[in-house]
Phi, psi and omega in degrees: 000135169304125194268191214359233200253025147069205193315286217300335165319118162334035188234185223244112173243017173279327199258344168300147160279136177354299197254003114318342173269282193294352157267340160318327181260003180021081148239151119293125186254027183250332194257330190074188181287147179267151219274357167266336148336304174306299213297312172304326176268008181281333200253351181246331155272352181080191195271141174291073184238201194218145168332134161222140179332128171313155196254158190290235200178121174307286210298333199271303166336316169291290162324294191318341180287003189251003182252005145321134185293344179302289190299336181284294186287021154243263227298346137317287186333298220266328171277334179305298167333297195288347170295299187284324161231179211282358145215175209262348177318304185302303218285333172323293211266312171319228253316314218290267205353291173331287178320320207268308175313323188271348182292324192271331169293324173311293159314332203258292192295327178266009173292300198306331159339296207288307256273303178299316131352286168259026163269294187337298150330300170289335174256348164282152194284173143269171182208128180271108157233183182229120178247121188045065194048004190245133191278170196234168138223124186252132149337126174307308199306344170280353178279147187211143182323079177147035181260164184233099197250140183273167207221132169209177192305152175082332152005212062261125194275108157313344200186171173278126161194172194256135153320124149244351162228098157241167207223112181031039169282121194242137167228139174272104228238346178314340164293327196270310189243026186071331138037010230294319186299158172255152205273087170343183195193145164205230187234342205278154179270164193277172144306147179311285217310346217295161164287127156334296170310337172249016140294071213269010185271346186231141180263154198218150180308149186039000151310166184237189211206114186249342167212166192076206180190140196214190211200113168206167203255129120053005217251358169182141180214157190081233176322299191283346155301166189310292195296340187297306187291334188282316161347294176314329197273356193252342225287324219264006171292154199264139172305100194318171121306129205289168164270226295281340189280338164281309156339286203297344211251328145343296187286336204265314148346290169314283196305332232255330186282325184283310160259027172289325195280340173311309195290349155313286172330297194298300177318315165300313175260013145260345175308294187342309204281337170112355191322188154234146215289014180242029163263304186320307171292332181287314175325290191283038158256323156312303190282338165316291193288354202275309208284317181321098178285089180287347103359316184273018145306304175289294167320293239258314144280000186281329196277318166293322163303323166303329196270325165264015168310293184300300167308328176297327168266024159244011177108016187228130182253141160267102197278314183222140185310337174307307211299299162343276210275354185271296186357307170318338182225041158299133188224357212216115159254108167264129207198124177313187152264292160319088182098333187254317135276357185221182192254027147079048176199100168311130192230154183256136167251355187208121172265113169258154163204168162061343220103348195233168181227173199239112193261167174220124161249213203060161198228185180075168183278013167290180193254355153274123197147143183274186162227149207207133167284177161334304189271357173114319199305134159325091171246155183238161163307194175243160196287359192252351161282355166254340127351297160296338207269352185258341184259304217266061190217166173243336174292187176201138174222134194214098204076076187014031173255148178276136161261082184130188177292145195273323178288334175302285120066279206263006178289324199277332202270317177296359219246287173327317186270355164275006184112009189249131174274112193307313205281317156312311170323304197284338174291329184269313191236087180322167171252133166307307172172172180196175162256144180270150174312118201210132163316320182288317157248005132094028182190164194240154170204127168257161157235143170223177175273142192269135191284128156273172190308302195306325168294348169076159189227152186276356159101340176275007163252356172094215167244153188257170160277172184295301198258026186103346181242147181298177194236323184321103159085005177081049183270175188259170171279164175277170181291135201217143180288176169285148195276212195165165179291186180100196190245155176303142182227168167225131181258145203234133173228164173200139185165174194325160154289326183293322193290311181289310191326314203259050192211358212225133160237016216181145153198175228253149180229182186001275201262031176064061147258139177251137194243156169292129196288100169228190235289293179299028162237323175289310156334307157289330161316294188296017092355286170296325175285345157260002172253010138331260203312302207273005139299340189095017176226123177333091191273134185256132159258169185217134176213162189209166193205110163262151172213114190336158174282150166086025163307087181306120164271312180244110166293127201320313196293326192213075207282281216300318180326287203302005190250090189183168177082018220259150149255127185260156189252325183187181183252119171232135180245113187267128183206113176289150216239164185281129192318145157292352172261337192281355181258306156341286185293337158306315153338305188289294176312320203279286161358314187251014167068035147228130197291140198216113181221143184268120175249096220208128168297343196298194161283139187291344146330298168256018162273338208290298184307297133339325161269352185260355179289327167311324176081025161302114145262139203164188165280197302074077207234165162224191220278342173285356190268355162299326201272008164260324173315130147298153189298329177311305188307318181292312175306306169305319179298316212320305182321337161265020162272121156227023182224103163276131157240177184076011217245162184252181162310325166293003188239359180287300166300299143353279218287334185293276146023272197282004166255358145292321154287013152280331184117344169312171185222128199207109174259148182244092191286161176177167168214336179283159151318331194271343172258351168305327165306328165321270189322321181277342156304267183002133155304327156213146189250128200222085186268164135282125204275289159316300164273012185283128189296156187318332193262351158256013131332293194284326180264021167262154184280329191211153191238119143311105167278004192238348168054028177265132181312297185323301197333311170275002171275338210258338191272344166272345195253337163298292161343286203267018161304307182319309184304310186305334174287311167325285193307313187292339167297339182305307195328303195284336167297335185259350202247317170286334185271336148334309193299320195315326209271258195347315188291316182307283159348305188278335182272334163292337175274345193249177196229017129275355181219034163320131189097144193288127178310324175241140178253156212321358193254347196257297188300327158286350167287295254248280167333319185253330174255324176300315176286319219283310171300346168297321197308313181311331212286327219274318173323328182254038148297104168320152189294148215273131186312328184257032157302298161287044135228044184233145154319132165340118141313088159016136124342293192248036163295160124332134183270356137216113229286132151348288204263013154295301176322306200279336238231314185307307210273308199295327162295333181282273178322320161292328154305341176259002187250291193306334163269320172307336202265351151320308176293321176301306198241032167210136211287173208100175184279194175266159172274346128358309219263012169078055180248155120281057210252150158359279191297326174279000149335272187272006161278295203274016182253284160340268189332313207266347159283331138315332168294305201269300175317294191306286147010307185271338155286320192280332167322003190183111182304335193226028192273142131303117177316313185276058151232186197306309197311004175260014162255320177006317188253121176245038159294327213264331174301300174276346156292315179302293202299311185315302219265349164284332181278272225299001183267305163353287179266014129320329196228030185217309188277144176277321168316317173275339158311344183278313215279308184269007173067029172253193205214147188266139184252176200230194196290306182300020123287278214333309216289300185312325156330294195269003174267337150296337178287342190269343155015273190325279181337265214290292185314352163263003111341301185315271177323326176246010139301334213239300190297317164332284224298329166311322168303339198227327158308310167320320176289312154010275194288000000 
């Protein structure tokens, strides 16, 4: 039993040696824990998580929405109103505002709840420990103190534990400990006394594992870890703020300051006029809440919430909302190769054999696809080359899925489009023995027994000979030792061309003869294999050996010896190939004016190829050729670069470095550990979800669950919707609280419309129902069709620009001349002035159909309002349709005309109402009638 209080204990486990640890933990670390073992100390430490906030109580949730400083000064406003006046319609409709406002930060925050819950979801990991003698993968949160975890490059360490085993291990420490280099790691013990950073015996929660491979025990987990405590110390820090969410609460200040002073005004010139001062007051504190976007806060995450919401179900998890509005002005893309342009699935696309070369098409480890001569015509190996490419592998493929080396990989998948069912092949024809694949020589070798007739065949060799040798075209056998009794084996090799070349006495040519290799044949193999390679694609040879029955083929003492004497058969060219979605999304990027270069370990060959299948234009330089450059030089080159190959982190980091002291917005995709430093540079860090490793998870802004290229074109193109729906909602809230200001003003100053145009319940209607679901509508805007063909927006634009601005007031005015001249000409007092009449009808009728004309302009600076995308939202659609039926019954059911103080109008209102509101419409048609045209004369010219 574990003794005392175990992992979770106060004790110095830096200074024990390996096996003073796992006895303190009563493990073995050869067996681990046994799993009721496990289960009993999970229930006595709890779960391996980190500290997290008590979650708040729904009711405690609700309230807080009401200590916003806005919201306190409406519901002052509403309890004063009930005091002061003669009925209860204003504090009625304030308490609606209140209410509705808090209902919806309510609805947004527990949105954002789930939101997190299920990204959380989505990015969790497994964990290897070993348990009840086998190893497992297990759920983090299930590790418990005495667990036995295995640790390899790329990791994120699940828990606090003591090393028992390491093999070249580095753990990267920079969370815990500032740390930037990453710490070797070993077995041996530390001193009591030692610092944490000089513990090199231990491993700690969220570190990552940056090299090597290790074996460690177990010693605290959750709470009781180091990161675990620092945690604790974090929970109550407050969450910076987005620039674009300081941006909004600026302006919303600003406005909130401007119309306090409006409302000074309005109040001062009805004293003047003799008003009475508690009309006066309820008016301004209605014109106060009308002009205030006291909204736009709210809006402003409901809308990144939604957008990345949209994103998550298109493969991009957005980890941080920052991340959103930066998208928007991406100008710089560096993007891996591997898997991100191309599709992470090795494929053979080319055979030289015989003299000749061969395409194969279909891609990927599925079994469709052919094989083709020069000329098109249906061509096959010859059988003893799919004999290699079906034996002589380790890998295995199934439904196109891989098992094994990706380069086996695409041999076993070529082996499969002639016609051979693998996994039968290898059941008939054991493997004898081999060499294995080794960097140093640079080939694999099997040996196996050659299928006689009687053994029967699967149709993809054709015919064997009696005694074992091939037949194909009446070739001879390759050269074979001498024999002994027993049965004929063949030894089938595949590995470099150069490494068989000089292992080769003999090949196989055209019509399956086997010939002698001589000077004028070797040449030519290295020919074809330099103009393979100058394609950019990875050459496999195939080579083969018969050998008599009772023949050592590979001799036990020194097995690579028997590998010599070879017929070579042929050349296969390997290329992972670019997804069918990445020559689009390039396109696209180019279209939206952002520069996009491939940053890659690969080879400069093949990466070269792959940008040009692409339509990468540019240089091709590697990484070593940066480290002769200075940062001027480096700056200055890039732009004629689209290809880095070779490069380390360090050079990465580099090429990020200089296009941000350019001024650039610079997203970086990656999945290994070496990349992450990148990625956390980057203005967005673009990790992979599938192959990506845990520590460049954590150091990206946004995670791909499809490791697809498109993703981040389509996830950029999504930014800037979002950002272009934020602005047109300011547009539209500053164009009512302008118009509103205006009205007022001109209607308290002039002594023919002496008095407030509307009274304060028209004006909190107008507020609460014209603006607040249209605003909402504008949030769920799909992205505009010429998003992605407009230039990266400034960093640091404004959300309102001189001509957003110039464009607001000019819309504004109109809405204020057109409800005034509502108001002028058609006779009675105002209702304010405690009339229910026509004319003032049909002004707050004018005004709030104005609203709705507008809604359908700001959706687009230069669209016609009359194309398909305005049916598109139909959020915004039914917003219109909503809010036109309730002003319908506003001025039509009689409780509520008493209740809004309004008069039932007749068609000849109605018609007069929307036609001045329509105003609004058509001069903005005009105006983006007139910019087209301009637009296109420019190009024109």
């Amino acid at each position: 039993m574990l003794s005392g209080d175990g992992g979770q204990a106060a004790r110095v486990w830096h200074a024990l040696n390996p096996d003073e640890a796992a006895a303190a933990l009563d493990v073995d670390p050869a067996e681990g824990l046994a799993s009721v073992e496990a289960a009993r100390r999970l229930a006595r430490y709890g779960p391996n998580t980190l500290a997290e906030p008590a979650v708040e109580p729904v009711w405690r949730l609700f309230l807080r929405q009401f200590a916003d400083l806005l919201i306190a000064i409406l519901a002052v406003a509403a309890i004063v109103s009930a005091v002061v006046s003669k009925s209860l319609e204003t504090p009625i409709v304030i308490g609606v505002v209140v209410l509705v406002n808090a209902t919806l930060g309510f609805i947004q925050e527990t949105r954002a709840r789930a939101s997190l819950a299920a990204l959380r979801g989505m990015l969790t990991a497994t964990v290897s420990v070993r348990r009840d003698g086998t190893e497992k993968q297990i759920d983090p949160a299930d590790l418990v103190p005495g667990d036995i975890v295995l640790l390899a490059a790329g990791d994120r360490i699940p828990a606090d534990g003591r090393l028992v085993e390491a093999a070249t291990l580095a753990v990267g420490e920079s969370t815990l400990t500032g740390e930037a280099a990453p710490v070797g790691k070993g077995t041996g013990a530390a001193p009591p006394d030692a610092a944490l950073a000089d513990r090199s015996d231990m491993v700690y929660m969220n570190t990552v594992v940056t090299r090597g491979r290790g074996l460690a025990v177990v010693t605290a987990t959750g709470r009781g870890t180091e990161i675990g405590q620092i945690a604790e110390l974090l929970e109550q820090t407050p969450v910076r703020r987005t620039p674009l969410q300081r941006q909004v609460d600026q302006l919303g200040r600003t406005i909130a300051a401007i119309a306090a002073a409006v409302v000074v005004v309005v109040v001062v010139l009805g004293v003047v006029q003799g008003r009475d001062l508690a009309d006066l007051f309820l008016t301004g504190v209605s014109l106060a809440v009308a002009a205030i976007p006291e909204g736009l806060p709210a809006v402003v995450a409901f809308t990144l919430a939604m957008g990345t919401s949209r994103m998550a179900k298109r493969n991009a998890i957005v980890k941080r909302l920052a991340a959103v509005e930066t998208l928007g002005s991406t100008s710089q893309i560096c993007t891996d190769k591997t898997g991100t342009l191309t599709r992470n699935e090795m494929t053979a696309t080319a055979i030289w054999s015989g003299g000749r070369e061969l395409s194969v098409t279909g891609l990927g480890y599925g079994p469709d696809g052919r094989l083709h001569d020069g000329d098109g015509a249906p061509a096959s190996l010859p059988p003893v080359a799919v004999e290699v490419l079906a034996l002589c592998s380790d890998a295995t493929v199934g439904d196109g899925q891989l098992v094994g080396d990706p380069t086996e990989g695409a041999l076993v998948a070529l082996a499969a489009k002639s016609g051979v069912d693998v996994g039968a092949r290898r059941r008939r024809r054991p493997r004898l023995a081999e060499v294995p694949f080794d960097a140093d020589y640079r080939l694999m070798a099997t040996v196996h027994p050659v299928e006689d007739v009687a053994d029967g065949a699967d149709g993809a060799d054709g015919a064997d000979g009696a005694d074992g040798t091939q037949a194909a075209g009446g070739g001879r056998r390759a050269p074979a030792a001498d024999g002994g009794a027993g049965r004929s084996t063949r030894l089938l090799v595949k590995g470099a061309p150069d490494a068989l070349l000089e292992r080769s006495t003999a090949q196989l040519d055209r019509t399956g003869d086997v010939v002698e290799l001589d000077d004028a044949r070797r040449k030519s193999w290295r020919e074809a294999n330099a103009v393979l390679s100058d394609r950019g694609l990875r050459v496999m040879a195939l080579a083969y050996r018969d050998d008599p029955p009772g023949a050592v083929a590979l001799p036990p003492g020194d097995p690579l010896s028997g590998v010599a004497r070879l017929a070579m058969i042929g050349l296969v060219a390997i290329v992972d190939p670019p997804r069918e979605s990445a020559g689009p999304a390039l396109a696209a990027c180019r279209e939206a004016g952002i520069r996009v270069r491939m940053v890659t370990g690969d080879h400069a060959g093949t990466a070269a190829a792959i940008a040009g299948q692409l339509g990468l234009d540019g240089d091709v330089v590697l990484g070593r050729d940066l480290d002769g450059w200075d940062d001027e030089e480096l700056r200055r080159r890039l732009d004629g670069i689209a290809v880095i190959a070779r490069v380390a982190p360090q050079h990465k980091i580099r090429i990020v470095q200089a296009l941000q002291e350019r001024g650039d917005i610079v997203a970086m995709t990656g999945d290994g550990v070496n990349d992450a430093p990148a990625l956390s540079m980057a203005d967005i860090g673009v990790a992979m979800g599938r192959s990506g490793t845990d520590v460049a998870k954590d150091a990206a802004a946004m995670v791909l669950t499809d490791d697809d290229f498109a993703t981040v074109v389509e996830a950029v193109r999504s930014g800037r919707g979002i950002y272009d729906n934020i602005v047109n909602f300011v547009k539209f809230q500053l164009t009512t609280a302008i118009a509103f200001v205006v009205i007022f003003l001109v209607a308290g100053s002039a002594d023919i419309m002496a008095g407030a145009p509307f009274t304060p319940v028209q004006i909190l209607w107008v507020n609460l129902i014209m603006d607040g679901p249209p605003a909402m509508s504008l949030g769920v805007d799909p992205p505009a069709p010429d998003t992605m063909r407009r230039p990266p927006r400034p960093a640091g634009e404004r959300l309102l620009t001189g001509r957003r601005l110039a464009r607001i007031i000019g819309l504004a005015a109109v809405m204020a001349a057109g409800t005034l001249i509502a108001i002028s000409v058609l006779p009675g007092p105002l209702p304010a002035q405690g009339a229910e009449t026509t004319a003032g009808t049909v002004a707050f009728t004018t005004f709030a159909l104005f609203q709705m004309f507008n809604l359908l302009n700001l959706r687009s600076e230069t669209a016609s309002v009359f194309n398909a995308r305005t049916l598109e939202n139909r959020a915004v659609l039914a917003a219109i349709g909503g809010v036109v039926l309730l002003q319908v019954l506003v001025v039509s059911v009689p409780a509520l005309c008493g209740f809004f103080d309004t008069a039932p109008l007749g068609w000849r209102e109605w018609l007069l109402a929307a036609g001045i509101a329509s105003s609004a419409l058509w001069l903005e048609e005009i105006r983006k009638f007139r910019h087209r045209i301009g637009t296109r004369a420019r190009y024109a010219s």
